[in-house]
C-alpha positions, 0 to 999 in steps of 0.5 A: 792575102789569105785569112791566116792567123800566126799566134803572138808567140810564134810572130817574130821573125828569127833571122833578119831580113836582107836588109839585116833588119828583124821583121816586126809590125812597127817595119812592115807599117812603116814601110808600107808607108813608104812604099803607098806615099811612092807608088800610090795604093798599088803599091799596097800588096803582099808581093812589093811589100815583101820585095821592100823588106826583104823577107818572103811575103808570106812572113807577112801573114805573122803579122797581118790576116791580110791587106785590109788588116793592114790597111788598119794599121796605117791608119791607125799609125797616121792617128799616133803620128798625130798625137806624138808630142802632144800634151794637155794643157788643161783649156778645153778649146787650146787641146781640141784646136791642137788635135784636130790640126795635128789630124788634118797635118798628120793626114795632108803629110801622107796623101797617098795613104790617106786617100786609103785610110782616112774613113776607116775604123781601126779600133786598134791602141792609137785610135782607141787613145785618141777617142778617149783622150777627146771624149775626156776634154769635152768631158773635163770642160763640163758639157753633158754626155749626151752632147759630148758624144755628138761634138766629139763625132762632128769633132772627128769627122770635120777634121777627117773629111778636110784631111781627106779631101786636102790629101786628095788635093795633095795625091793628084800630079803636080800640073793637075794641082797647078792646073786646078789653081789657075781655075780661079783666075783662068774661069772665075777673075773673067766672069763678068761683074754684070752677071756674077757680081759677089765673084768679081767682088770677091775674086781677089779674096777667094783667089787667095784663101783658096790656095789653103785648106779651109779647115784651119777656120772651120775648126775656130767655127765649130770652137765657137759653136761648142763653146756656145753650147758649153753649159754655165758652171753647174758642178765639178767636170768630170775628171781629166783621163790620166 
């Protein structure tokens, strides 16, 4: 996609696609979406995209300058996805373990996208919201800017980096995902006791817990290390974003 740049006013599209649809940002994302969760990021293209919605894939630039601006969009659409429904509930630890596996869910249910999306910046209206919804809980609960900051990074990147990896998992073909799963007894439950002792130990447990993603309990453990960390009461928290 070229660097073109169609002014708000001039975006929406006046006749309707094939499908009878009328172009918008919202249908374009949503359908590359579709179109990335079917066909992996080739499917990523002006080409096919516009073959999806119908439309000349130049209406597209109205839209988007090109692909990466795109690619922003779905990235940013996976974070609103995550925070549809969601609602404080005033305890600091309830709405930050809610966040960050409604994260970790929004990601694992759009793999393919997430292998493309999951490390980006997007500045854009979801991303923004989420940013400031979680500086405001960590804030609300009373710990001190400097340390707010630094948990809401490790907040982040803890529950991006187990969504990526658990969405890598996810993308591969289902015989290599089978083929993986069958590693921990197939390699691991015939190493000998005798030369690895904490695996045969072990090997019922590991076997078992390795089958989900280990996010759910790393999130209690940063929990715990924030409520550590938390400061006894030392005056009024600062007030909860509306």
């Amino acid at each position: 996609m070229s660097e073109r740049v169609v002014p708000e006013s001039e975006r929406r599209r006046r006749r309707p696609t094939k499908q009878g649809a009328v172009l918008s940002e919202r249908l374009i994302v949503e359908t590359a979406l579709r179109l990335v969760a079917q066909h992996g990021a080739e499917a990523l293209s002006v080409r096919r995209l516009g073959a999806a919605l119908g439309a000349d894939p130049s209406a597209i630039y109205r839209y988007f300058r090109n692909t990466d601006a795109l690619l922003l969009a779905l990235a940013d659409e996976l974070v609103g996805r995550a925070q549809e429904g969601w609602a404080p509930t005033g305890d600091w630890r309830a709405d930050l373990r809610a966040i960050g596996l409604r994260i970790h869910a929004s990601y694992r249910s759009n793999p393919q996208a997430a292998l493309l999306a999951a490390h980006r910046t997007t500045g854009r209206v979801h991303e923004t919201g989420a940013v400031e919804t979680i500086l405001g809980i960590l804030r609300s609960a009373g710990f001190p800017d400097p340390l707010v900051v630094r948990m809401y990074h490790a907040f982040v990147d803890q529950a991006l980096a187990f969504a990526a990896q658990d969405a890598a998992a996810l993308a591969l073909p289902q015989d290599a995902r089978e083929a993986d799963a069958e590693v921990w007894h197939a390699v691991y439950g015939k190493l000998s006791a005798t030369t690895h002792p904490n695996i045969a130990a072990t090997l019922p447990l590991l076997a078992a817990d390795m089958r989900d993603s280990g996010y759910p309990f790393a999130l209690e453990l940063m929990l715990d290390a924030m409520a550590a960390r938390r400061p006894a009461a030392s005056g009024p928290a600062a007030p909860r974003p509306r």
